[in-house]
PyMOL Python script that loads the backbone (N, CA, C, O; Angstrom):
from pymol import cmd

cmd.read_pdbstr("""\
ATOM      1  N   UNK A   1     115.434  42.548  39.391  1.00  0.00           N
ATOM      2  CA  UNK A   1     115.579  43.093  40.731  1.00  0.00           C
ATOM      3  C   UNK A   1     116.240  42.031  41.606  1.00  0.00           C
ATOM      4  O   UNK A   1     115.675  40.938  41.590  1.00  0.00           O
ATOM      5  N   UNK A   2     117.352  42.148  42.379  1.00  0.00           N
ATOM      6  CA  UNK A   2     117.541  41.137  43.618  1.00  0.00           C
ATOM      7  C   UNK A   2     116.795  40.767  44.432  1.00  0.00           C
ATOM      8  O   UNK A   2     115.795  41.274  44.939  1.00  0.00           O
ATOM      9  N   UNK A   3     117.516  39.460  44.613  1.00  0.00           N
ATOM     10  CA  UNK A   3     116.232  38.921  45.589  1.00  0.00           C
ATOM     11  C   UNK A   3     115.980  39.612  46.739  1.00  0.00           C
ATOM     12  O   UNK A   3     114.812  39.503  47.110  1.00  0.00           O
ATOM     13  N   UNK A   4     116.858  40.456  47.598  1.00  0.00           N
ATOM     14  CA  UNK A   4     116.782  41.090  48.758  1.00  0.00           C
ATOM     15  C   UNK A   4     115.955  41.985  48.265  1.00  0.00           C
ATOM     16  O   UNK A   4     114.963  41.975  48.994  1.00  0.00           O
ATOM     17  N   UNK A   5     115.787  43.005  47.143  1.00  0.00           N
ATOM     18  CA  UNK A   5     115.089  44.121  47.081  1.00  0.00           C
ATOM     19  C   UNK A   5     113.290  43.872  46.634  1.00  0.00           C
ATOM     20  O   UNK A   5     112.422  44.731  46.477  1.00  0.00           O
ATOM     21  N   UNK A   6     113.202  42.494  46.531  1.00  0.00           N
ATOM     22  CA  UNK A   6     112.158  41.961  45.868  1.00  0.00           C
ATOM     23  C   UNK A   6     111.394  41.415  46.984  1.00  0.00           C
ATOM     24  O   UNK A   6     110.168  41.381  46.870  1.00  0.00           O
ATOM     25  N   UNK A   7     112.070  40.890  48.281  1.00  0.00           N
ATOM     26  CA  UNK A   7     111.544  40.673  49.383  1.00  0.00           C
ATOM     27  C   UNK A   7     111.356  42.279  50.037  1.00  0.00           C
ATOM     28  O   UNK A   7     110.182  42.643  50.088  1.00  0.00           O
ATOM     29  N   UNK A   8     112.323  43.210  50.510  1.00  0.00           N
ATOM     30  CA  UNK A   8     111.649  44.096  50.836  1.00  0.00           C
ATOM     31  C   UNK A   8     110.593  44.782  50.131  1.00  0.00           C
ATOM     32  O   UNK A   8     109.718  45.244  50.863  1.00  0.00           O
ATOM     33  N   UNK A   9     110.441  44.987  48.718  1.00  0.00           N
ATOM     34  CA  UNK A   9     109.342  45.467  48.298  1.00  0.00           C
ATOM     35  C   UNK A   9     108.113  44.867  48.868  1.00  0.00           C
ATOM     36  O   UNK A   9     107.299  45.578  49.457  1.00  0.00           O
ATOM     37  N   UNK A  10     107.922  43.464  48.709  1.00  0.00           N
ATOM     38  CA  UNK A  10     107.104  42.666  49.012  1.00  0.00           C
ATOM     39  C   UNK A  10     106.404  42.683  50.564  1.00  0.00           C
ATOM     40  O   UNK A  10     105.321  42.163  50.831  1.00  0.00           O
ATOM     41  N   UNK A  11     107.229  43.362  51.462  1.00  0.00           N
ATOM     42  CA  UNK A  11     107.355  42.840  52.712  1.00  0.00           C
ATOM     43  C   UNK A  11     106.517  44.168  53.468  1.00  0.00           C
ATOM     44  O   UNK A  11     105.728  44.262  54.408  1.00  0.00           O
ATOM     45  N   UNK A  12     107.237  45.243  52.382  1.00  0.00           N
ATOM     46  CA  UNK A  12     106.299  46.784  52.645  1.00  0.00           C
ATOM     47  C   UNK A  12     105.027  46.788  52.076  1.00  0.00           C
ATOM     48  O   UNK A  12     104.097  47.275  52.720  1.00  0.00           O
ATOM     49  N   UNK A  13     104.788  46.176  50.628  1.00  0.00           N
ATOM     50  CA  UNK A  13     103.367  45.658  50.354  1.00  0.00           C
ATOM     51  C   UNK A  13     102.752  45.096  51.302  1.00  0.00           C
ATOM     52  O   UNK A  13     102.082  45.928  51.913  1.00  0.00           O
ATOM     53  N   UNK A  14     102.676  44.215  51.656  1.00  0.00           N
ATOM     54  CA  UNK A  14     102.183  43.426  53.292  1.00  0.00           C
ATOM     55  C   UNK A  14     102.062  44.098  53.940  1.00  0.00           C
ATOM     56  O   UNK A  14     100.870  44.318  54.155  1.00  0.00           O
ATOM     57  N   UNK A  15     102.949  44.871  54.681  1.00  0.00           N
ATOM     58  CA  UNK A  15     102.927  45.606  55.464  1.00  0.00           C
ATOM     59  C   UNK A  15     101.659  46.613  54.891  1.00  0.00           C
ATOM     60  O   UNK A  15     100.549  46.582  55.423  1.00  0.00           O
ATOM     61  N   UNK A  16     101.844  47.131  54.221  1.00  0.00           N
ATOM     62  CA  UNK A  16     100.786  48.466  53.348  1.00  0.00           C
ATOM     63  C   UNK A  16      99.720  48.206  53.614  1.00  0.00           C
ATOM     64  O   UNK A  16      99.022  48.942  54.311  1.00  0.00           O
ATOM     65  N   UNK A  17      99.246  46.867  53.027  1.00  0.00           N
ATOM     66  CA  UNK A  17      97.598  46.528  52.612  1.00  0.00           C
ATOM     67  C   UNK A  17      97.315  46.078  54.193  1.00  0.00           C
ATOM     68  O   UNK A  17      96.162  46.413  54.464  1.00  0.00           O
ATOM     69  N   UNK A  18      97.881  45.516  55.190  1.00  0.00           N
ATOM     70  CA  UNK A  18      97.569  45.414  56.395  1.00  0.00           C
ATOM     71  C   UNK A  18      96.747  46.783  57.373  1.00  0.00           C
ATOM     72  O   UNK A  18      95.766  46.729  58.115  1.00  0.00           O
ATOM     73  N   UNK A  19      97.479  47.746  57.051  1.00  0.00           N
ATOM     74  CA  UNK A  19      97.616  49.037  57.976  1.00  0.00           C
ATOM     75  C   UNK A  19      96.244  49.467  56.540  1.00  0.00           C
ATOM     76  O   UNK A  19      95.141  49.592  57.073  1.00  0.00           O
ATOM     77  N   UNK A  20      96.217  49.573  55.766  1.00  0.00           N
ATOM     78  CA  UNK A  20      95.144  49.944  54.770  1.00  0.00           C
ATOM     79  C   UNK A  20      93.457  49.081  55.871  1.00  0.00           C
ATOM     80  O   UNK A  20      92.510  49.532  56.516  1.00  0.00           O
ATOM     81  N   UNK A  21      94.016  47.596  55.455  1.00  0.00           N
ATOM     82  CA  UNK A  21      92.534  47.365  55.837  1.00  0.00           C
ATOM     83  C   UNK A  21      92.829  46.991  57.604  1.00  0.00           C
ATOM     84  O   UNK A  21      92.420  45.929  58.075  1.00  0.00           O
ATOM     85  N   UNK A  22      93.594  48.035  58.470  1.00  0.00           N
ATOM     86  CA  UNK A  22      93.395  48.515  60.183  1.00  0.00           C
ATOM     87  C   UNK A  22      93.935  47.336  60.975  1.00  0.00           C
ATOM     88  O   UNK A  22      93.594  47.067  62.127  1.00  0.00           O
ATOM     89  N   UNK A  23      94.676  46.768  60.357  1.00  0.00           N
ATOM     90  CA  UNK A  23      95.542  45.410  60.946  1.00  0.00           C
ATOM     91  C   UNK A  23      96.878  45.862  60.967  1.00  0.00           C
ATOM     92  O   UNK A  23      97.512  46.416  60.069  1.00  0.00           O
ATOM     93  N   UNK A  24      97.419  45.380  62.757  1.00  0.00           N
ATOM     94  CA  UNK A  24      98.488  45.783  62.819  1.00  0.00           C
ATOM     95  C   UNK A  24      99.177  44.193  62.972  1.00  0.00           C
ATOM     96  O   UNK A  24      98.939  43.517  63.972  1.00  0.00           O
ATOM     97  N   UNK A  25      99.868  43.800  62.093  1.00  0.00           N
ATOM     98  CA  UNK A  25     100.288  42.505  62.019  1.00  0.00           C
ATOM     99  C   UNK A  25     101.234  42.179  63.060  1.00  0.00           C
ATOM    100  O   UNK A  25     101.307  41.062  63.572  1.00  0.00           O
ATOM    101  N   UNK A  26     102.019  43.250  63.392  1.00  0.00           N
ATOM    102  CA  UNK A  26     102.856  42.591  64.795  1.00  0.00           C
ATOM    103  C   UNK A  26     102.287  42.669  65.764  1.00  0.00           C
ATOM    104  O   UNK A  26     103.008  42.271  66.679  1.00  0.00           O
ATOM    105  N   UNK A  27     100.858  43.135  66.274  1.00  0.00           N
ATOM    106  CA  UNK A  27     100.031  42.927  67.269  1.00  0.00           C
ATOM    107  C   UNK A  27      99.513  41.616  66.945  1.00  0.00           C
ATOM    108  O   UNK A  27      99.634  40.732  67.793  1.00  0.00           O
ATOM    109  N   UNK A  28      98.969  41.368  65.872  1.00  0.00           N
ATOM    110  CA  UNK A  28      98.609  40.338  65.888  1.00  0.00           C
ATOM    111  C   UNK A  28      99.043  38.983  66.269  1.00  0.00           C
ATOM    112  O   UNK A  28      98.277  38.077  66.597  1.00  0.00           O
ATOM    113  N   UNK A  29     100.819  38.881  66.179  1.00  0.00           N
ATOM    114  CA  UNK A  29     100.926  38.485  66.071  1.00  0.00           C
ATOM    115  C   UNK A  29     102.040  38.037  67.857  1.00  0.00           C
ATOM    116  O   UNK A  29     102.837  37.189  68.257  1.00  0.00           O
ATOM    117  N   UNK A  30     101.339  39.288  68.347  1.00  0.00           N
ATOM    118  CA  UNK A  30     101.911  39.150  70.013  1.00  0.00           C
ATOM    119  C   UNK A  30     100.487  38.887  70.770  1.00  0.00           C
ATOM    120  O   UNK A  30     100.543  38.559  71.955  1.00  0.00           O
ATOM    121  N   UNK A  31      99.137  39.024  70.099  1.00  0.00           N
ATOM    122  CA  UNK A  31      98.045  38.855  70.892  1.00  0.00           C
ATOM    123  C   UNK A  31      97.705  36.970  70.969  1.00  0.00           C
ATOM    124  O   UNK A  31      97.023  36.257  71.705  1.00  0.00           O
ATOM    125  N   UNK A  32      98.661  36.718  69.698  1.00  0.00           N
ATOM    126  CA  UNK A  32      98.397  35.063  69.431  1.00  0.00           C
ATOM    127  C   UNK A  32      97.759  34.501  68.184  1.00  0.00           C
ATOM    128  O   UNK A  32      97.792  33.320  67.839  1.00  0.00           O
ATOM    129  N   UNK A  33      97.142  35.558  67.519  1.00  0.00           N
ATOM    130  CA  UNK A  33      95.506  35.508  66.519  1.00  0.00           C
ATOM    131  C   UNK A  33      96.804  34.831  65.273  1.00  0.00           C
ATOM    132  O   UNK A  33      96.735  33.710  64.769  1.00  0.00           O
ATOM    133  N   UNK A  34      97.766  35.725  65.038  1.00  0.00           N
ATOM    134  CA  UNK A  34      99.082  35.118  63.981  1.00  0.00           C
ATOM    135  C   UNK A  34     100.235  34.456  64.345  1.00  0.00           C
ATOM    136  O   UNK A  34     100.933  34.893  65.261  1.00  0.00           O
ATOM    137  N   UNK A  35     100.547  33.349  63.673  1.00  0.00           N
ATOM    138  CA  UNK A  35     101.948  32.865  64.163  1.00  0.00           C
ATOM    139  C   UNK A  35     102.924  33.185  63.462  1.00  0.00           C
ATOM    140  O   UNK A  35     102.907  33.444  62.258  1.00  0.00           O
ATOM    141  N   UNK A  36     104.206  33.183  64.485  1.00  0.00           N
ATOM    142  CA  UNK A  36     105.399  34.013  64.328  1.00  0.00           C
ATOM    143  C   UNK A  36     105.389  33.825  62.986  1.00  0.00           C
ATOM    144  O   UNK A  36     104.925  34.710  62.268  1.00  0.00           O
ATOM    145  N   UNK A  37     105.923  32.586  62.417  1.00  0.00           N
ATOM    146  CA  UNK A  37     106.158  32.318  61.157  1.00  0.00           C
ATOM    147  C   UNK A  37     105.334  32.678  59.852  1.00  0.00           C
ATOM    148  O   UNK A  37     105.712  32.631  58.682  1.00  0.00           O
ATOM    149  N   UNK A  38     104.348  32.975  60.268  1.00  0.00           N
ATOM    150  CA  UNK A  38     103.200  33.254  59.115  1.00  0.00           C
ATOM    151  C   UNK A  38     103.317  34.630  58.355  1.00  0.00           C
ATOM    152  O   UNK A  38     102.789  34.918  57.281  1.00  0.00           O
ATOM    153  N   UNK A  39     104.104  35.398  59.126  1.00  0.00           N
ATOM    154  CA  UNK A  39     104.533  36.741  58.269  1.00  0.00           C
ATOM    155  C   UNK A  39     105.941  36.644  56.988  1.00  0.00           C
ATOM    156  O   UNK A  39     105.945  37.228  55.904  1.00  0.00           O
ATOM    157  N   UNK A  40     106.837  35.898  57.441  1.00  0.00           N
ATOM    158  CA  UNK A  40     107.846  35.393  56.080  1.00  0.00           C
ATOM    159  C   UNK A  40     107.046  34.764  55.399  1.00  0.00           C
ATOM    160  O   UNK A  40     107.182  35.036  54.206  1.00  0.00           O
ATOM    161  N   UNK A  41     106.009  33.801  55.670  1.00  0.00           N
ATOM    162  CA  UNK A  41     105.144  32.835  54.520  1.00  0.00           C
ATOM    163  C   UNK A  41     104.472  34.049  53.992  1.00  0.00           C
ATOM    164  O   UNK A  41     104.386  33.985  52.766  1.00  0.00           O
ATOM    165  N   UNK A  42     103.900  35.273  54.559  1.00  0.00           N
ATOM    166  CA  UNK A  42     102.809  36.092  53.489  1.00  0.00           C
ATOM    167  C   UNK A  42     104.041  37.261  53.167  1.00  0.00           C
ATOM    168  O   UNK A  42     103.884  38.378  53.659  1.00  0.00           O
ATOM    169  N   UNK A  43     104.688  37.117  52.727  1.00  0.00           N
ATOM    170  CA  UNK A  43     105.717  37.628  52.020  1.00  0.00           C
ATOM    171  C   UNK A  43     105.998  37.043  51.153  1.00  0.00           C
ATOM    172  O   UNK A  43     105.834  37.445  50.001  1.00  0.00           O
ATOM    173  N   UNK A  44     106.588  35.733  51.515  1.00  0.00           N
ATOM    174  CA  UNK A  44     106.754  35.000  50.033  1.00  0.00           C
ATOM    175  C   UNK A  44     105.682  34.893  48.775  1.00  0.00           C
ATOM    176  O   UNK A  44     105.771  35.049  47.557  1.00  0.00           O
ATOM    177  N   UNK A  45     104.267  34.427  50.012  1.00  0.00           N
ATOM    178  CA  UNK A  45     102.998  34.427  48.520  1.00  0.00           C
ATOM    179  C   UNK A  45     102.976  35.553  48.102  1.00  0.00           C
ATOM    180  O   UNK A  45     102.304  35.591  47.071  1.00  0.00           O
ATOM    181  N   UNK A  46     103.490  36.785  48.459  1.00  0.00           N
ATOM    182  CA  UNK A  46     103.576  38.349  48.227  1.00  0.00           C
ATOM    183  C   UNK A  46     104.326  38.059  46.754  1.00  0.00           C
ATOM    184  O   UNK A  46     103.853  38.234  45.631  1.00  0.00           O
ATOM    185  N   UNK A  47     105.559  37.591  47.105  1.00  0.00           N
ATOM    186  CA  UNK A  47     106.429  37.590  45.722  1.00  0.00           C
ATOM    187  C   UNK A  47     105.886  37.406  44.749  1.00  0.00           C
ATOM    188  O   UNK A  47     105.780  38.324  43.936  1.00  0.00           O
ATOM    189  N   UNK A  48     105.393  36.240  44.522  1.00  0.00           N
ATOM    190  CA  UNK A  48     104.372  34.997  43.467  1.00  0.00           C
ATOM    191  C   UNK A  48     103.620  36.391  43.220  1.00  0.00           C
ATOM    192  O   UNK A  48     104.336  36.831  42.320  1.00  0.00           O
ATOM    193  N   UNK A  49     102.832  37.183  43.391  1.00  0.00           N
ATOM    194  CA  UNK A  49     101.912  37.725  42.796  1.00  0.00           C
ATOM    195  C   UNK A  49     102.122  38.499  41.558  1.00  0.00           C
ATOM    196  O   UNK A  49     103.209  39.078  41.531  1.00  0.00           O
ATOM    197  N   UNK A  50     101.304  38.675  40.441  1.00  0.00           N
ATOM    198  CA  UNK A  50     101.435  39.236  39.119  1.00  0.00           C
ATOM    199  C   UNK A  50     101.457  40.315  38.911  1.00  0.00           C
ATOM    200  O   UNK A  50     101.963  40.842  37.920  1.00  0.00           O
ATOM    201  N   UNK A  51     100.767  40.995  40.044  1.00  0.00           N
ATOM    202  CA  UNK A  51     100.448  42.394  39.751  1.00  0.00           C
ATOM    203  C   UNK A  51     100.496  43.272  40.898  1.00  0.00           C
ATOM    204  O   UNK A  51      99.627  43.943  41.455  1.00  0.00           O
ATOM    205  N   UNK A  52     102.107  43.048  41.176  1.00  0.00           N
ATOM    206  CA  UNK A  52     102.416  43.973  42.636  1.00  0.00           C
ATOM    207  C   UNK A  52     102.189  45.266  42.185  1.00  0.00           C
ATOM    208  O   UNK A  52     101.856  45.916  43.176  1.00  0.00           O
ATOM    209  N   UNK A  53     102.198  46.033  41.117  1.00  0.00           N
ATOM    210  CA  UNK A  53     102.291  47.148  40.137  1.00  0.00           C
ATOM    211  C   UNK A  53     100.896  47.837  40.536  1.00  0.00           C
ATOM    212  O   UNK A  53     100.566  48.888  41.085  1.00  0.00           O
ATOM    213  N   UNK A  54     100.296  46.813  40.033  1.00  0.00           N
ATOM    214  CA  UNK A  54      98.663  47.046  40.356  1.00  0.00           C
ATOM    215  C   UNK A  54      98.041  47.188  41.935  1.00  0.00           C
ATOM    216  O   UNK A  54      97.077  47.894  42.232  1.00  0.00           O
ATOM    217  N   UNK A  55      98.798  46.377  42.838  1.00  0.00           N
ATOM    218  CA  UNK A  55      98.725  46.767  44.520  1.00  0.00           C
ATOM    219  C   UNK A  55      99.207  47.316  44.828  1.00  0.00           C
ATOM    220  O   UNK A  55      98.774  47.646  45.933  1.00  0.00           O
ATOM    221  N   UNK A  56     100.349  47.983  44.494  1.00  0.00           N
ATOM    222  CA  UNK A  56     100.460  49.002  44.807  1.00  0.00           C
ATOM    223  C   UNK A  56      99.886  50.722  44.762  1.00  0.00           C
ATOM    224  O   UNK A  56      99.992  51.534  45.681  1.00  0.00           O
ATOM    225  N   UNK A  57      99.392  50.904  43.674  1.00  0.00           N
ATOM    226  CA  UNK A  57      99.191  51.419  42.621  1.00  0.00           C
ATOM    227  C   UNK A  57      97.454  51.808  43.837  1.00  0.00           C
ATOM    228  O   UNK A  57      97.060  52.911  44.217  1.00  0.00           O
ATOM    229  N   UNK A  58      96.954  50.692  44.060  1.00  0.00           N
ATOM    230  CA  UNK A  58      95.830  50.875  44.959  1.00  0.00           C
ATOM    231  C   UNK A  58      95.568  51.393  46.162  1.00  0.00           C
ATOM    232  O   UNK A  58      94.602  52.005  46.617  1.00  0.00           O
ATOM    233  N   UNK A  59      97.025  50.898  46.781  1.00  0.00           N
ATOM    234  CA  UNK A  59      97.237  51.476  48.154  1.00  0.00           C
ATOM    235  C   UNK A  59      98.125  52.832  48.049  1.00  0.00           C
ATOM    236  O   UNK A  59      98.377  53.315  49.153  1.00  0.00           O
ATOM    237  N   UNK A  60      98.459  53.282  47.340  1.00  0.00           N
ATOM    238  CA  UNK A  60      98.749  54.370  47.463  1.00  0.00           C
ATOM    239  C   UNK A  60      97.699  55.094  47.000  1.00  0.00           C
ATOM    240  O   UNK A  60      97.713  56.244  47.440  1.00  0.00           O
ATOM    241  N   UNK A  61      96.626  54.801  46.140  1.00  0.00           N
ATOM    242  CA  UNK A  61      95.303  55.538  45.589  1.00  0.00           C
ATOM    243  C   UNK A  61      94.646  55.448  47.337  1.00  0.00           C
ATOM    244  O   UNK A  61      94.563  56.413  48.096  1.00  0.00           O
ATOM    245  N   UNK A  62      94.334  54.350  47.580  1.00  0.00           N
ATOM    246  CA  UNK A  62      93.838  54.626  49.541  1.00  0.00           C
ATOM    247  C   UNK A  62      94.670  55.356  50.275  1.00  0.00           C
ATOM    248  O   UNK A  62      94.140  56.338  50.794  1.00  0.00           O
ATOM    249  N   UNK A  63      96.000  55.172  50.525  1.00  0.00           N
ATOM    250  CA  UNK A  63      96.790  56.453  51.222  1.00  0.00           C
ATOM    251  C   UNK A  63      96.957  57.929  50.502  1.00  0.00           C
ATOM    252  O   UNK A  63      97.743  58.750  50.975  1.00  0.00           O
ATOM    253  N   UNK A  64      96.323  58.159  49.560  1.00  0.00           N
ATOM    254  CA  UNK A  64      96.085  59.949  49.431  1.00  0.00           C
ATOM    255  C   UNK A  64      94.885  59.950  49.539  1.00  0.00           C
ATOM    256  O   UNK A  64      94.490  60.957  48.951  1.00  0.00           O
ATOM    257  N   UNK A  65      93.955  59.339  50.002  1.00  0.00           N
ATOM    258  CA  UNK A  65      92.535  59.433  50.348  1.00  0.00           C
ATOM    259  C   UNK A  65      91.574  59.220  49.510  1.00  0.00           C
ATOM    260  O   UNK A  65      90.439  59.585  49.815  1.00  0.00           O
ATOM    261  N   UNK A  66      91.785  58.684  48.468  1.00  0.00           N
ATOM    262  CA  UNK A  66      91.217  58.669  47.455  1.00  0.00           C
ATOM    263  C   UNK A  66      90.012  58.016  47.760  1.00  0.00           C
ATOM    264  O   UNK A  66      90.359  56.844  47.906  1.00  0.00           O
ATOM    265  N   UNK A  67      88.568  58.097  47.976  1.00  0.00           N
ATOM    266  CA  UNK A  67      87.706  57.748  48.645  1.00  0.00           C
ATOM    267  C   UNK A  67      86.987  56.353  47.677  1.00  0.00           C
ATOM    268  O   UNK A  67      86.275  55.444  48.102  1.00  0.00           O
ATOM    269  N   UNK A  68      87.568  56.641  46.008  1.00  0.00           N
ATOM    270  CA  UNK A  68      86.783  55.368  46.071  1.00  0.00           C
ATOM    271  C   UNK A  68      88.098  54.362  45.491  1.00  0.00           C
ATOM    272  O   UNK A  68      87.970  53.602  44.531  1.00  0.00           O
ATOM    273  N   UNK A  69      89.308  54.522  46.243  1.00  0.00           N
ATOM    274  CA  UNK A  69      90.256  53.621  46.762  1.00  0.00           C
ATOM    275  C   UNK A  69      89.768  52.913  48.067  1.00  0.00           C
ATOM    276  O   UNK A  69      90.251  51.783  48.144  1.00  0.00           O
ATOM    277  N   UNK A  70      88.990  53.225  49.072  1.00  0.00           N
ATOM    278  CA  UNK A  70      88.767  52.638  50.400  1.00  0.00           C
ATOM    279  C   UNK A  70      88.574  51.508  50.400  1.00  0.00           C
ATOM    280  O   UNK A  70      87.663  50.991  49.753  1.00  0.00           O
ATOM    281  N   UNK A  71      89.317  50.931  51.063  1.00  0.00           N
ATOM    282  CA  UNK A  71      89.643  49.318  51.477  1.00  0.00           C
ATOM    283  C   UNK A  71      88.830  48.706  52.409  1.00  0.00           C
ATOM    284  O   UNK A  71      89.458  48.404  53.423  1.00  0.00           O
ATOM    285  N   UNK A  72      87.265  48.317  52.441  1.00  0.00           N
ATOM    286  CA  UNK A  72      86.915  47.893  53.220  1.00  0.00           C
ATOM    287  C   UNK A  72      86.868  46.302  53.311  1.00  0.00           C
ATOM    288  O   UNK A  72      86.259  45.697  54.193  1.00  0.00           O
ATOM    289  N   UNK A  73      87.545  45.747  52.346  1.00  0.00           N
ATOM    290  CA  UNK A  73      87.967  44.213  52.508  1.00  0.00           C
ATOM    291  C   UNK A  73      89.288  44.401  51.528  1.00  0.00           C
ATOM    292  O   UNK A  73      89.616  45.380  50.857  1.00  0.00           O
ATOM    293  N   UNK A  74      89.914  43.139  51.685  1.00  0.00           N
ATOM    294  CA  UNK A  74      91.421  42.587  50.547  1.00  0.00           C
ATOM    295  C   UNK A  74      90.607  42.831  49.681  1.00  0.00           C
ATOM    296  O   UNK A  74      89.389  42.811  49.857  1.00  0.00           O
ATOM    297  N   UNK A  75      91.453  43.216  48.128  1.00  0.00           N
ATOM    298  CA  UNK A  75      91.738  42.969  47.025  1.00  0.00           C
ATOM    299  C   UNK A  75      91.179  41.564  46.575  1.00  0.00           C
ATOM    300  O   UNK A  75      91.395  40.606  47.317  1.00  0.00           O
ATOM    301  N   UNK A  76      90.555  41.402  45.539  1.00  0.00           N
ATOM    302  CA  UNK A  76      90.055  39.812  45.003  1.00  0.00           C
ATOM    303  C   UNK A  76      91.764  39.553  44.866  1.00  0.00           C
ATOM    304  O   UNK A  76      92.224  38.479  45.255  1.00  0.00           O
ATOM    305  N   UNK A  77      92.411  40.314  44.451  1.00  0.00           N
ATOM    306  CA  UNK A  77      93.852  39.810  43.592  1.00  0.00           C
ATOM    307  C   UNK A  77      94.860  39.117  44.870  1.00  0.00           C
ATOM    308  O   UNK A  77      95.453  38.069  44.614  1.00  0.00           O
ATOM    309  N   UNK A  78      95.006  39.733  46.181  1.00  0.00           N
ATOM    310  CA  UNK A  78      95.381  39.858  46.669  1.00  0.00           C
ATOM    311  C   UNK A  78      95.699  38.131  47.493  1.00  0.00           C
ATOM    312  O   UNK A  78      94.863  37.373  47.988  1.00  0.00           O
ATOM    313  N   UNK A  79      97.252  37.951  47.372  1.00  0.00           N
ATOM    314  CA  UNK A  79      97.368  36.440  47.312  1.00  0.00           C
ATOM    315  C   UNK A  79      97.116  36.046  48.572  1.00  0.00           C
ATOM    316  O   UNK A  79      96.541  34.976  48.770  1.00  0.00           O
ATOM    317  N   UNK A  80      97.572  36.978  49.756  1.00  0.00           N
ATOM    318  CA  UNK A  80      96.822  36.895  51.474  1.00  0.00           C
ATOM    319  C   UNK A  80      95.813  37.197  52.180  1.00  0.00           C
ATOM    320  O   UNK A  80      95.616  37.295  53.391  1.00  0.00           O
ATOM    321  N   UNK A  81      94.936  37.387  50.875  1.00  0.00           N
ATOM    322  CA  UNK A  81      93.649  37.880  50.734  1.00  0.00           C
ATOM    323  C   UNK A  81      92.551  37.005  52.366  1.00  0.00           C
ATOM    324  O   UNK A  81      91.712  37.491  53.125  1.00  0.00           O
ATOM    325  N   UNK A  82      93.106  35.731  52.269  1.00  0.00           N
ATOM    326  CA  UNK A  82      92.517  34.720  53.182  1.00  0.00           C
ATOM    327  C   UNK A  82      92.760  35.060  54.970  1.00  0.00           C
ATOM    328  O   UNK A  82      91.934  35.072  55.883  1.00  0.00           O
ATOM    329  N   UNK A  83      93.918  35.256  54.972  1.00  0.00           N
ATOM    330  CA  UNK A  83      94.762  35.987  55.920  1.00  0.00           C
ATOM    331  C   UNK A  83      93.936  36.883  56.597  1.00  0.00           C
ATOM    332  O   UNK A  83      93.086  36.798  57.483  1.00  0.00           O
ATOM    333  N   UNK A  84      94.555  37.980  55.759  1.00  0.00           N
ATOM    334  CA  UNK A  84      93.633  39.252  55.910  1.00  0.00           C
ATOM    335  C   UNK A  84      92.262  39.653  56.002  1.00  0.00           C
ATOM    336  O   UNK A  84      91.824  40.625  56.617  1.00  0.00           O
ATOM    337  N   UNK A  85      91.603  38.777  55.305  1.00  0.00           N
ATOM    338  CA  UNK A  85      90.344  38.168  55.772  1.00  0.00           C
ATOM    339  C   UNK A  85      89.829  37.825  56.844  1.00  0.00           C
ATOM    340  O   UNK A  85      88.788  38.298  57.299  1.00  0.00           O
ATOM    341  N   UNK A  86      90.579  36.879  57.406  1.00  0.00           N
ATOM    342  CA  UNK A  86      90.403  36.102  58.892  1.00  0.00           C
ATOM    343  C   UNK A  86      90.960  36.704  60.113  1.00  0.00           C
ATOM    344  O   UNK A  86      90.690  36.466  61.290  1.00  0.00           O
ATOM    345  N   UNK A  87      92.025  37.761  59.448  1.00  0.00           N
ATOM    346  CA  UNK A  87      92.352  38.740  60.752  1.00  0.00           C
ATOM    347  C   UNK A  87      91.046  39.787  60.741  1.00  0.00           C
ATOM    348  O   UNK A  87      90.565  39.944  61.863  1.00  0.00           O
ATOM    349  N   UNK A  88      90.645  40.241  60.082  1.00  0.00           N
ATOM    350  CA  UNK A  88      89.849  41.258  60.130  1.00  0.00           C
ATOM    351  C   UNK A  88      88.238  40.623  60.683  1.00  0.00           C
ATOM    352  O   UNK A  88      87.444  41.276  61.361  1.00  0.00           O
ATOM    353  N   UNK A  89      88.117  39.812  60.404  1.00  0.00           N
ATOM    354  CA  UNK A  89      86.648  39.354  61.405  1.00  0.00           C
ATOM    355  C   UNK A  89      87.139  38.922  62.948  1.00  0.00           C
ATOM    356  O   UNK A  89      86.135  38.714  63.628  1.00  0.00           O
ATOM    357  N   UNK A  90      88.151  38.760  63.571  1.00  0.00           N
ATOM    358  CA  UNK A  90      88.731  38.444  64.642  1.00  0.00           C
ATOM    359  C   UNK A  90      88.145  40.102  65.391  1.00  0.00           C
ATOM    360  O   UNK A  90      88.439  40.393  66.551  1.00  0.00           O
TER     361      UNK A  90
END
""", "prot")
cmd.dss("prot")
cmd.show_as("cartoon", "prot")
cmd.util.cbc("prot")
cmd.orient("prot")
C-alpha cells in the first residue's frame, strides 16, 4: 500500500476508535487537554500496529451496534491506548 494510503487508513482508524470511545479529538484538542502535534504522532504509532485488520474489524462490529462490540475503554491492542485513556478520564 502507499505511504499516503497507509496514513489515511491509519488516520480514519484514530479517528474511528476516538468517536467509538465519545472523544472528539479536534475538541480536544482546541479545549487544550491535546496538543496540536499529538494527533500526526497517534497516527504514526497507528501505522506500527499489527493488527489494523483486527481494529478495524472491532469498530465496525461497535458501529453496527453490535452490543458486545461496546467500547467502554481502548482495546488492550490498541497502540494509543494511553492517550485515549487519559482523554477519557478528563
Amino acid at each position: 500500500m502507499p505511504p499516503h494510503m497507509t496514513l489515511r487508513r491509519h488516520a480514519a482508524l484514530v479517528d474511528r476508535m476516538a468517536t467509538a470511545l465519545g472523544l472528539d479529538l479536534e475538541e480536544e484538542v482546541l479545549r487544550g487537554r491535546l496538543a496540536s502535534d499529538a494527533l500526526p504522532e497517534m497516527v504514526l504509532r497507528c501505522t506500527g500496529c499489527g493488527d489494523a485488520a483486527g481494529c478495524n474489524a472491532t469498530l465496525s462490529a461497535h458501529e453496527a451496534g453490535d452490543a458486545a462490540a461496546a467500547l467502554s475503554e481502548t482495546p488492550y491492542f490498541c497502540r494509543n491506548a494511553g492517550i485515549f485513556d487519559d482523554l477519557g478520564r478528563r
